[in-house]
C-alpha positions as CSV (number, residue, x, y, z in Angstrom):
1,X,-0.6,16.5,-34.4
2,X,0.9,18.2,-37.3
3,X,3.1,20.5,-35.8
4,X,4.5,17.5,-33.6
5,X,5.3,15.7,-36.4
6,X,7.5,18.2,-38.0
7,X,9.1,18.8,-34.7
8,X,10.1,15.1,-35.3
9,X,11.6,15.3,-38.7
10,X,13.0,18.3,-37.6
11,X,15.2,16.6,-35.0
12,X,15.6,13.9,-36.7
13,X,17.5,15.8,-39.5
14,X,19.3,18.0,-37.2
15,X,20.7,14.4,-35.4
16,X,21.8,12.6,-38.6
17,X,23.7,15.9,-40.3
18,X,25.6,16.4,-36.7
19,X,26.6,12.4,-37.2
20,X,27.9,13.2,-40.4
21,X,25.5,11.1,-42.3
22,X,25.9,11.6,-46.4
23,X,23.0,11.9,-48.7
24,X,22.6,8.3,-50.4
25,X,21.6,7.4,-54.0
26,X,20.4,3.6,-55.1
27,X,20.4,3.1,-58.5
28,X,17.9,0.3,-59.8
29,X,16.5,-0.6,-63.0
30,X,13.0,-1.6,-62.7
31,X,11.4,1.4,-62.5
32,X,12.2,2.8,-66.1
33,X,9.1,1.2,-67.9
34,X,12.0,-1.0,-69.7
35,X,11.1,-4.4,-71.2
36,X,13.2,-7.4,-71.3
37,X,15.5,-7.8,-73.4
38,X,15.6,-3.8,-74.3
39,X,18.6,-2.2,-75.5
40,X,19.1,0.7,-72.9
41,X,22.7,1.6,-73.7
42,X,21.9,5.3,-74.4
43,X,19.7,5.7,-71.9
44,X,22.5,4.7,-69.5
45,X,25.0,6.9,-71.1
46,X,22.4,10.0,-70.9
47,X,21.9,8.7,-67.0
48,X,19.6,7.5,-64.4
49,X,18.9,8.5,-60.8
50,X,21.9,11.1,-62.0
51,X,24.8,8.7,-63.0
52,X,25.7,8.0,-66.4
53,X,26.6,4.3,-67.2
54,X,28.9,3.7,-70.1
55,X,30.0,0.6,-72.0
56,X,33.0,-0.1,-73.6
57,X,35.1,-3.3,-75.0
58,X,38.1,-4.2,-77.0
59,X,35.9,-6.6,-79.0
60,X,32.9,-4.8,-80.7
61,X,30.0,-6.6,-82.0
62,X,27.2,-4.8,-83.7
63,X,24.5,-7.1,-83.5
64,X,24.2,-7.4,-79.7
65,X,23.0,-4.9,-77.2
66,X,26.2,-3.2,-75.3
67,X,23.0,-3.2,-72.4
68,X,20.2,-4.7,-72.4
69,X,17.2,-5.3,-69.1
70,X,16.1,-7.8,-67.7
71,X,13.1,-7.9,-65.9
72,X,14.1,-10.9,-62.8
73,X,17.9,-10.9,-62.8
74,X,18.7,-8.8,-60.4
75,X,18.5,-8.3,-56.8
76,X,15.6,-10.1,-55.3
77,X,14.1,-10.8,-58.8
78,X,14.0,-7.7,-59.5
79,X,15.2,-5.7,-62.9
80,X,19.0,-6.0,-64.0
81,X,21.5,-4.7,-66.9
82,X,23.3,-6.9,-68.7
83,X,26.4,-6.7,-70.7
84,X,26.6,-8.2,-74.4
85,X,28.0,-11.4,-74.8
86,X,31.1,-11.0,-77.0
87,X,34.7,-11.4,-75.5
88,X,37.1,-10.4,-73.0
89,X,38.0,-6.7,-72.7
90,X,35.1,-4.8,-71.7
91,X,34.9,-1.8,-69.1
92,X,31.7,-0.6,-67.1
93,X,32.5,3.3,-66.8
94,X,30.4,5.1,-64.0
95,X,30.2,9.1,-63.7
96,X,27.7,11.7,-61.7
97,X,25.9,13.3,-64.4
98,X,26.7,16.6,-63.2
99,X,30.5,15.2,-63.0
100,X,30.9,15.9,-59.7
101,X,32.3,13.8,-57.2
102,X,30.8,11.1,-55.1
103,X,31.4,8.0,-53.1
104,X,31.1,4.4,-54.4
105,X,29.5,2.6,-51.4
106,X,28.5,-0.8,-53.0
107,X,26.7,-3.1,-56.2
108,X,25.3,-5.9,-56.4
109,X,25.9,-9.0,-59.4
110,X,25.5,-12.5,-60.3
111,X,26.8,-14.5,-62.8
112,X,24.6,-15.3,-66.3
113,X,26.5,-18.1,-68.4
114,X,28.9,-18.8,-65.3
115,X,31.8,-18.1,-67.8
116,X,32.8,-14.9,-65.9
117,X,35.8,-14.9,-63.8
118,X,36.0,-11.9,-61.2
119,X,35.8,-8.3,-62.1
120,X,38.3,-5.5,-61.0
121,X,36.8,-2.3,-59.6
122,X,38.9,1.0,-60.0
123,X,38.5,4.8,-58.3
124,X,39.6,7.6,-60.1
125,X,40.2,11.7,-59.5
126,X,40.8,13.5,-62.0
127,X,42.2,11.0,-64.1
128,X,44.0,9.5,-61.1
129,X,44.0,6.2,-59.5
130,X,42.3,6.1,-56.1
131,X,42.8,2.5,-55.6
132,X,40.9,-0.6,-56.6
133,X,39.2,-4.0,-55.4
134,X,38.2,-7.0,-57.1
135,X,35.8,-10.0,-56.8
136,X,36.0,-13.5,-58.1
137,X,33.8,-15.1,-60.7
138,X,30.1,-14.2,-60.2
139,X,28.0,-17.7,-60.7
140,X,23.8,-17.6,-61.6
141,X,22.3,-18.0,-58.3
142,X,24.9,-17.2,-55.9
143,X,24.5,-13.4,-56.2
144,X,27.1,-11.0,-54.2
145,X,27.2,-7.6,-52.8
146,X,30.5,-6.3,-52.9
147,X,30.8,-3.1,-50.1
148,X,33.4,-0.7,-51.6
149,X,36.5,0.7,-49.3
150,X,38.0,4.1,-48.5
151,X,39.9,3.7,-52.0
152,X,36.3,4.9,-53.3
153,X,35.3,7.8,-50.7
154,X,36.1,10.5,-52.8
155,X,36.1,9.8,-56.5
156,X,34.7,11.4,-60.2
157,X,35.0,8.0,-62.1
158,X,34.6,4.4,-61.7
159,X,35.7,1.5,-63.8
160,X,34.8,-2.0,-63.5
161,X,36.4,-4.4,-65.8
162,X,35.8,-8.3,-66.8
163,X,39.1,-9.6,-65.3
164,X,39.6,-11.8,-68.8
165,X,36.2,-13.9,-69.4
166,X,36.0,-15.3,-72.8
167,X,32.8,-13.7,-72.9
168,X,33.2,-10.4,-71.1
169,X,31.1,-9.8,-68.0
170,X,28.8,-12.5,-68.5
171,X,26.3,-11.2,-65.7
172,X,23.9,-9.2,-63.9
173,X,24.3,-6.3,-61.9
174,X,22.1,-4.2,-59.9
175,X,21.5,-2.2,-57.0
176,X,24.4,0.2,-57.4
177,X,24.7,2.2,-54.2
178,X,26.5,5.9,-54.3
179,X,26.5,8.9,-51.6
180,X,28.1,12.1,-51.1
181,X,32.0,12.2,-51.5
182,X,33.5,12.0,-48.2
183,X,36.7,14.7,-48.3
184,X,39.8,13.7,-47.0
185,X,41.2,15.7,-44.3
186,X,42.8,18.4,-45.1
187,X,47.2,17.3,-44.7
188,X,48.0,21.5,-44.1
189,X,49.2,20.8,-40.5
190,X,52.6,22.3,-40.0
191,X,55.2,22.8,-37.3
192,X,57.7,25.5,-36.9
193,X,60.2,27.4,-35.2
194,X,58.9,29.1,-32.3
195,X,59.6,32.5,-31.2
196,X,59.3,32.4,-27.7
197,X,62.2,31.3,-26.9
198,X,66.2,32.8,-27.9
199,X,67.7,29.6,-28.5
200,X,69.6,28.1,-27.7
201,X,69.4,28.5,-23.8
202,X,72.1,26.8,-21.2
203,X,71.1,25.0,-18.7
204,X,72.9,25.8,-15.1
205,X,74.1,23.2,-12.6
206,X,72.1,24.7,-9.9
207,X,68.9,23.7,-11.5
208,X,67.5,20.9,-10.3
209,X,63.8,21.1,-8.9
210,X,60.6,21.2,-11.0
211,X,60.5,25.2,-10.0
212,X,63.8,26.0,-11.8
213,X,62.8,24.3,-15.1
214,X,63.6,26.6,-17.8
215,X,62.4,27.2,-21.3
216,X,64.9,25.2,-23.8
217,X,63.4,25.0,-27.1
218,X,59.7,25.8,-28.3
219,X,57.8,25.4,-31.9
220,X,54.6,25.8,-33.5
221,X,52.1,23.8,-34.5
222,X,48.9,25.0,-36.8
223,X,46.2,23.9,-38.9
224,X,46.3,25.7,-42.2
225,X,42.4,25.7,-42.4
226,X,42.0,24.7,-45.7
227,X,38.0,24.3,-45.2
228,X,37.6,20.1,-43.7
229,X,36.8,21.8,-41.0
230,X,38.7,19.7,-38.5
231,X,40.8,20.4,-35.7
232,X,44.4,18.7,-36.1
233,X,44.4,16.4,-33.0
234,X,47.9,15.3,-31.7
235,X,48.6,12.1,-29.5
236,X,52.3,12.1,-29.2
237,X,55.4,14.0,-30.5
238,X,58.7,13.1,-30.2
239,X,62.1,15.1,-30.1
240,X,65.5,13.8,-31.1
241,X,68.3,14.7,-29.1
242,X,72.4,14.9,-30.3
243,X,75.2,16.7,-29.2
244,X,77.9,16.7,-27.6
245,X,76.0,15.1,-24.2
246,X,76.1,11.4,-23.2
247,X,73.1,9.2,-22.4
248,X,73.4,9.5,-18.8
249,X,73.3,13.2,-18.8
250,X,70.6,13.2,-21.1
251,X,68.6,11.0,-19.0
252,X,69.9,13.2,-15.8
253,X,67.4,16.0,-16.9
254,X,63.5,15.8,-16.6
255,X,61.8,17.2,-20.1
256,X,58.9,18.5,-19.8
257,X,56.2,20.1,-22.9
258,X,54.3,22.7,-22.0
259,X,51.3,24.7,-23.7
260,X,48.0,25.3,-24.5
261,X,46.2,21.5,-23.9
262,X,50.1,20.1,-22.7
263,X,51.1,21.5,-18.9
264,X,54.1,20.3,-18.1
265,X,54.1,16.9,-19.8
266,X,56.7,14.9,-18.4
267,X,58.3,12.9,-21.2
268,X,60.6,9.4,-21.7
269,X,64.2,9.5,-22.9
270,X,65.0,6.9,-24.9
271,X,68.9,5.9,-25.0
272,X,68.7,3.1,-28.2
273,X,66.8,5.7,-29.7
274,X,68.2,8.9,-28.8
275,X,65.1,10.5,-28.1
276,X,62.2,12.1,-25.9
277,X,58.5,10.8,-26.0
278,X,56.0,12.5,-24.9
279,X,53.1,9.9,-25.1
280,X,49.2,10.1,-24.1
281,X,48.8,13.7,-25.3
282,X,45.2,15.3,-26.0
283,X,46.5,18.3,-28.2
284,X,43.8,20.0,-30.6
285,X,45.0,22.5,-32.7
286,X,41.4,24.2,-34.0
287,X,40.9,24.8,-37.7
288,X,42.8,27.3,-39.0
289,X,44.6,28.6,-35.8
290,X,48.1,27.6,-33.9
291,X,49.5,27.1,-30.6
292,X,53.2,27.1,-29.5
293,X,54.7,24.7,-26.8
294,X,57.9,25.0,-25.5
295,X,60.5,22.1,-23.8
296,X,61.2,23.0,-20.3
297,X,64.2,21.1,-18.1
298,X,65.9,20.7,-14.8
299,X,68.0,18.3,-13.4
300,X,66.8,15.3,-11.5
301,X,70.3,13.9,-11.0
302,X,73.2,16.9,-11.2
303,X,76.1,15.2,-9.8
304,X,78.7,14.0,-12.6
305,X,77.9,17.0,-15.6
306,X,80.2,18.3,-17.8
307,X,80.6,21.6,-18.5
308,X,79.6,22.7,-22.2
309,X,78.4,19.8,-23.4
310,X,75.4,20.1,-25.2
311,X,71.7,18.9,-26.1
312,X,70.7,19.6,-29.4
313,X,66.7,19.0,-29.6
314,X,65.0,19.1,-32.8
315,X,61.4,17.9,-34.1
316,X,60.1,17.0,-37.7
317,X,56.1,17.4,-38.0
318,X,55.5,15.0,-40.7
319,X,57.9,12.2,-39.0
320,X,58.0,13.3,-35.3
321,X,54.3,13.9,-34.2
322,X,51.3,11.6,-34.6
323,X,48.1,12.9,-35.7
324,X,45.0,10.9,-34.1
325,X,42.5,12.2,-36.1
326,X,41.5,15.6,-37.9
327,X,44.1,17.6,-40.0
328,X,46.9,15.7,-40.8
329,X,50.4,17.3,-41.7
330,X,51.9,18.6,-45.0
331,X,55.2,17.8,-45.3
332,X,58.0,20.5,-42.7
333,X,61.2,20.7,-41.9
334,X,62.8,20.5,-39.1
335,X,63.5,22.8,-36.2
336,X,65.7,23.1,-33.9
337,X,67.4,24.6,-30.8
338,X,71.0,25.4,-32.8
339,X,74.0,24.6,-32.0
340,X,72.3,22.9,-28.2
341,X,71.6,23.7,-25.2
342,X,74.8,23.4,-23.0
343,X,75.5,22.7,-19.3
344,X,76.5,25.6,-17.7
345,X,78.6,25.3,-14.4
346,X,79.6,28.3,-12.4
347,X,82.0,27.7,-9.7
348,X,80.9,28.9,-6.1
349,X,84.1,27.1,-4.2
350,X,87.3,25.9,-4.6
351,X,88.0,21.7,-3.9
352,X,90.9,19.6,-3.1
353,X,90.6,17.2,-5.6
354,X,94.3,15.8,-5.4
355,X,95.3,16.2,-1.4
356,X,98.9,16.6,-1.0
357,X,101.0,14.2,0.5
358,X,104.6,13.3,1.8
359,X,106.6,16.0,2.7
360,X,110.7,16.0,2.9
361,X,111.7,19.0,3.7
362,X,112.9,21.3,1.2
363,X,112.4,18.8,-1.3
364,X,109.0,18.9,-3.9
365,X,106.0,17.4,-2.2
366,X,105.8,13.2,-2.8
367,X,102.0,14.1,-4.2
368,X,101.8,17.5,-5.8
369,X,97.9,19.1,-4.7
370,X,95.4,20.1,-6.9
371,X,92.7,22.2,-6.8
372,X,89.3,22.6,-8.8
373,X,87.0,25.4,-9.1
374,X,83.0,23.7,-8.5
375,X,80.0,24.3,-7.7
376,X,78.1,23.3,-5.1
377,X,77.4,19.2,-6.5
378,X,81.3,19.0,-7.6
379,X,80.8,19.7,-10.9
380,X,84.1,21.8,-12.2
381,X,83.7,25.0,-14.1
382,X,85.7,24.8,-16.8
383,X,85.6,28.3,-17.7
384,X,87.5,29.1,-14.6
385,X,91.1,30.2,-15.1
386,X,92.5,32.2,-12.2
387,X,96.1,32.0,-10.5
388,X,95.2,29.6,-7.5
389,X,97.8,30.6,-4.6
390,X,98.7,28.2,-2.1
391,X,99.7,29.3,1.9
392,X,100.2,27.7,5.1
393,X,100.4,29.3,8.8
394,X,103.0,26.8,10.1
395,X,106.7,28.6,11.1
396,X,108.1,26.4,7.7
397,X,107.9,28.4,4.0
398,X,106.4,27.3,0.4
399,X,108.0,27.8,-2.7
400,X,106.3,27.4,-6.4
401,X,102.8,27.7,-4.8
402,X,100.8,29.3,-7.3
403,X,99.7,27.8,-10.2
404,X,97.0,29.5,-13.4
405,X,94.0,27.1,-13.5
406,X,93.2,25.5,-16.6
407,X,89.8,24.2,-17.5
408,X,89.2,24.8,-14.3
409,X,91.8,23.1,-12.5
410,X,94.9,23.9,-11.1
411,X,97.7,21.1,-10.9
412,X,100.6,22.6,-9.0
413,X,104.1,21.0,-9.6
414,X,107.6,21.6,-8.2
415,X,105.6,22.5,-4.7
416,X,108.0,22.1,-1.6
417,X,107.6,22.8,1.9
418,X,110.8,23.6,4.3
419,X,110.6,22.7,7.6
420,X,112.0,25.3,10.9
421,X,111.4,21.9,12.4
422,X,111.4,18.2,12.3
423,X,107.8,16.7,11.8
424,X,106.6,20.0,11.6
425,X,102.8,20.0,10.2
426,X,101.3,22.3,8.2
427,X,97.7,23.1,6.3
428,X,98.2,24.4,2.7
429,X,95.3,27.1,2.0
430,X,94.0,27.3,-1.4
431,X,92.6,30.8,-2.4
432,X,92.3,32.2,-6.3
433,X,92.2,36.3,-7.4
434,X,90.4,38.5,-5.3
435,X,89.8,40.4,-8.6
436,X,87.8,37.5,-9.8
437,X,85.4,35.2,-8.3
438,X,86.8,35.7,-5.1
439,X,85.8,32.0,-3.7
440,X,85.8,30.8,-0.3
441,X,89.4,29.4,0.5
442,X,89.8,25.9,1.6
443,X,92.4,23.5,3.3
444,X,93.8,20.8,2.5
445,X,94.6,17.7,4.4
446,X,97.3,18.3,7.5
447,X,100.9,17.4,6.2
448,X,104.1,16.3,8.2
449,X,107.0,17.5,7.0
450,X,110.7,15.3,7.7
451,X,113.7,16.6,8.1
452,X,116.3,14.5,6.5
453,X,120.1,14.8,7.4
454,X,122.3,15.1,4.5
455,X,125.4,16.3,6.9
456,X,126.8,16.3,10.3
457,X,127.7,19.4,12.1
458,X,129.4,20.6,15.0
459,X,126.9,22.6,16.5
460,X,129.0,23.2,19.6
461,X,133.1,22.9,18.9
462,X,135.9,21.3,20.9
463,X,138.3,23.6,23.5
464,X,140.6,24.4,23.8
465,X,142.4,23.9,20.4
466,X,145.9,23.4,21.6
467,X,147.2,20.3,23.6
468,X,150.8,19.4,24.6
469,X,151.9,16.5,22.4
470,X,151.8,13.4,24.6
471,X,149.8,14.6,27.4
472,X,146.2,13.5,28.1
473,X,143.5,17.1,27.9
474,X,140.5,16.9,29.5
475,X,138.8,19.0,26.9
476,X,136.8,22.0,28.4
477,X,134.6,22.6,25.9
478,X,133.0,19.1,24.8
479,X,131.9,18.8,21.2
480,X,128.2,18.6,20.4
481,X,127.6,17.5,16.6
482,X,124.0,17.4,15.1
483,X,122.7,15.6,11.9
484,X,121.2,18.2,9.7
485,X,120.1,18.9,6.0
486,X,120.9,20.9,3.7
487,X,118.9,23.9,5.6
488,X,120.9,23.0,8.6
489,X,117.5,21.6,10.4
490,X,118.0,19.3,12.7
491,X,116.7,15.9,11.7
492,X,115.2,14.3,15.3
493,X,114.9,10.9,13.8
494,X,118.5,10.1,13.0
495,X,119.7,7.4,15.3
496,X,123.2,6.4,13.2
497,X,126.0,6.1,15.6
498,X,128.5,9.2,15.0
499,X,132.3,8.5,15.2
500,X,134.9,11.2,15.9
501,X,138.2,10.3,14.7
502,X,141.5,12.4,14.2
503,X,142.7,13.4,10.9
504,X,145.5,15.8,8.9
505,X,147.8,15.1,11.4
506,X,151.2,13.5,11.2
507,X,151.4,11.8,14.9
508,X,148.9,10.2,16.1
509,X,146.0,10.5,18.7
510,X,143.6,8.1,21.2
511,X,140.9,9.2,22.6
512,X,138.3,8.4,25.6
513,X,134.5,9.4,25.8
514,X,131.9,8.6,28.2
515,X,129.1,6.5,26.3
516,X,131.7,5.4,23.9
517,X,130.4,2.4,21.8
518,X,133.4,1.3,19.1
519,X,135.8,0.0,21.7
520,X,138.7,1.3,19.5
521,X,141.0,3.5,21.0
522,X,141.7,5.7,18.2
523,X,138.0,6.6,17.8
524,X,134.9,7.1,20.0
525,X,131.3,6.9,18.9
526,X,128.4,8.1,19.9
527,X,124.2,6.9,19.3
528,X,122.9,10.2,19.0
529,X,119.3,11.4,20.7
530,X,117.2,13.2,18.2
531,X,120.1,13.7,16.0
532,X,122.3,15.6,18.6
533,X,125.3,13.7,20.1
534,X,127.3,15.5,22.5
535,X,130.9,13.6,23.3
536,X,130.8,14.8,27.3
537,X,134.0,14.1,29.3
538,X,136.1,14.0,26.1
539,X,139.8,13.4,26.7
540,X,142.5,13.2,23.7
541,X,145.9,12.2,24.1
542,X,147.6,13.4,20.4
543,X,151.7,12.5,20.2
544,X,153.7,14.6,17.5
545,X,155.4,12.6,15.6
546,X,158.8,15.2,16.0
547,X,159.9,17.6,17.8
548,X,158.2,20.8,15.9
549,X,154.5,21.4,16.5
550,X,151.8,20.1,14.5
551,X,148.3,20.8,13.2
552,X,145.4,18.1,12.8
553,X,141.8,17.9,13.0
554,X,138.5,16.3,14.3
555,X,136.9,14.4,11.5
556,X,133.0,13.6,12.0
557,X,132.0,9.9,10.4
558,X,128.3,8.1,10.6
């Protein structure tokens, strides 16, 4: 029976020390063989049940007791102290008698005279407020236990005061309840830079699936292991973001925190707040050791990025991460990833971004084309600067059709296309340096070029070139004239009527034509077919206007 009983206690002590529970003193004051009313004042200040009890007041009277017993006035009838009734200003000062430190739990107290009118209770360490609480006036018969807060966990001195009585205390007190001082957790938590990771890191177009996440930016956190004992436990931690980077592309990567008790901890960008939460985390740093966790990203949206722009990510241990219980942290600095993370964009094609448009031949295009180095979502590489040159297979030419690329874009001006044709089409090619990149070419959209006449020509002349003054000539040769431009290209679409009318010479000339449209006889005119008119069955009649021959010409007029 014996041996089970100390297996009992055994357990029974082994259960309350792994619940924390503190060693717990109750000082009374009935068990000192005291009478009623002896003066115990000294034996206070020497100490019972190992606290010392000291009195003190602003109003001294040496013919009362500072304390005296009583044998009924405290808690259930039992024996009390009692402070002399003199005047307001007295102080209840309550030390270990080894000085050590200890925890005020609770007292009890009731009013004598019912002149008292609350009492202030104080913690201090080492001479240092802890914090204080205070009661109202105690009344005889309506006794109170007043249960202490955290203010008084960990303390070497306590004070209570009369809060201004005319007659100091004015009442009984008893029961006075102390344990073991409770230490505070230890605040040597810190966060630091990492090393993990060669910051700052860019962050390429192309990645933009959980697999591709890369390593942007990682830190430290520890528990200095100061001797609490405790693990630093962290629920949530929180990373600012700045830079050069706008809301949406912030919010166009997926940040994730990886490490020891975090894998791959998605967390929530905040735009109001410019920053990243990473909520609902169980991480335990264990006393005394560390663990590093690093910020990983891809793109979940990599559509609209600009190159170079950049995520600076930075977090503050003492205002950044929240401690749920354990080790809190000292006061750090903050860490970050440098000048940012940026988005890199490597082209891998070259885009038609502005498609060219309206060609006149030999004039410069009506929409000038240009061309973008990308990658494969559209995003432009700005770092791209080679000599884009522009070609076409058509039987036309190009002139001013290479451009140097800037920021990764080439705007070509001044481009023109000459037709051999009218509404001949063509395909400009866009290719950049062999010696660089070397991307894929492209085309652009199919283009029409128009001729445009500036001119008529005769593209076949009259024959023969000498009549007999008066006499009709059915010419032999007839004239064919064409409507060109300035290349001489015939422009098909001109449909003006062309007149042919005599000119330089001093007589005077009619003339006949089959088709002829002006009805004047000094003129015929023609309605040419894709710019070509051709005056078949032309007869002139010219009549000097003396005897001596004459020169004159055939003048073409739309």
């Amino acid at each position: 029976m014996r041996k089970l009983i100390q297996q009992v206690l055994i357990l029974a002590v082994f259960v309350l020390s792994s619940l924390g529970v503190y060693a717990q003193t109750t000082v009374t004051f009935d068990d000192q063989g005291w009478y009623q009313p002896q003066d115990i004042t000294a034996d206070l200040a020497a100490g019972i049940h190992g606290f010392k009890f000291a009195f003190t007041t602003d109003n001294p009277n040496s013919n009362t007791n500072d304390f005296s017993y009583y044998f009924n006035r405290g808690k259930n009838s039992t024996g009390a102290i009692y402070t002399e009734y003199t005047a307001a200003g007295q102080t209840i000062t309550i030390t270990k008698a080894d000085n050590s430190d200890f925890k005020f739990n609770s007292f009890w107290a009731q009013g004598a005279n019912d002149s008292n009118v609350g009492v202030k209770i104080e913690g201090f360490k080492n001479g240092v407020s802890t914090g204080s609480q205070t009661i109202g006036a105690l009344i005889l018969g309506n006794p109170v236990t007043t249960n202490l807060n955290s203010n008084f966990d960990n303390v070497d001195e306590v004070r209570l005061t009369d809060e201004g009585s005319p007659n100091g205390f004015d009442a009984f007190f008893d029961s006075f309840e102390f344990s073991d001082a409770i230490s505070p957790d230890d605040a040597d938590g810190d966060l630091a830079a990492g090393s993990g990771v060669s910051e700052p890191v860019g962050i390429a177009s192309t990645l933009d699936t959980s697999g591709e996440a890369i390593d942007m930016f990682d830190f430290t956190l520890s528990d200095g292991g100061s001797g609490d004992g405790l693990a630093m436990t962290v629920s949530e931690i929180v990373v600012q973001v700045s830079g050069t980077s706008t809301d949406a592309e912030r919010a166009d990567v997926t940040w994730r925190l990886n490490g020891n008790d975090a894998s791959n901890v998605t967390g929530s960008y905040n735009a109001s707040a410019n920053k990243i939460t990473f909520s609902g985390l169980s991480i335990s740093i264990a006393d005394g050791s560390s663990e590093t966790y690093a910020l990983n990203a891809y793109y979940n949206d990599n559509s609209s990025l600009i190159e170079d722009r950049t995520f600076i990510l930075s977090v503050d241990g003492d205002t950044d991460v929240t401690i749920s219980s354990g080790t809190t942290m000292g006061s750090t600095s903050s860490v970050n990833n440098g000048s940012g993370s940026t988005i890199d964009i490597t082209a891998s094609k070259l885009a038609f971004t502005t498609q060219p448009t309206t060609s006149t031949s030999g004039s410069a295009l009506g929409t000038q084309p240009v061309v973008t180095a990308q990658d494969a979502f559209g995003n432009t590489d700005v770092d791209f600067t080679e000599t884009v040159t522009l070609t076409e297979s058509s039987a036309g030419s190009l002139t001013n059709n290479t451009q140097a690329a800037s920021n990764g874009v080439a705007t070509f001006s001044g481009l023109t296309y000459t037709a051999s044709a009218d509404q001949e089409s063509f395909t400009l090619t866009a290719d950049d340096e062999a010696s660089g990149s070397n991307l894929s070419t492209v085309d652009a959209n199919s283009v029409t070029s128009d001729v445009v006449a500036t001119k008529l020509v005769f593209n076949t002349q009259p024959a023969p070139t000498t009549v007999e003054s008066g006499a009709t000539t059915d010419m032999t040769t007839d004239p064919v004239v064409q409507a060109v431009d300035a290349n001489n290209t015939v422009d098909t679409g001109y449909s003006t009527g062309i007149a042919l009318a005599e000119v330089n010479g001093a007589g005077s000339a009619t003339m006949t034509v089959t088709g002829d449209t002006d009805g004047s006889s000094s003129t015929v005119t023609l309605t040419p077919t894709s710019g070509v008119s051709t005056f078949s069955n032309l007869q002139l009649n010219y009549t000097a206007s003396g005897s001596s021959n004459e020169t004159f010409n055939l003048h073409l007029v739309d």
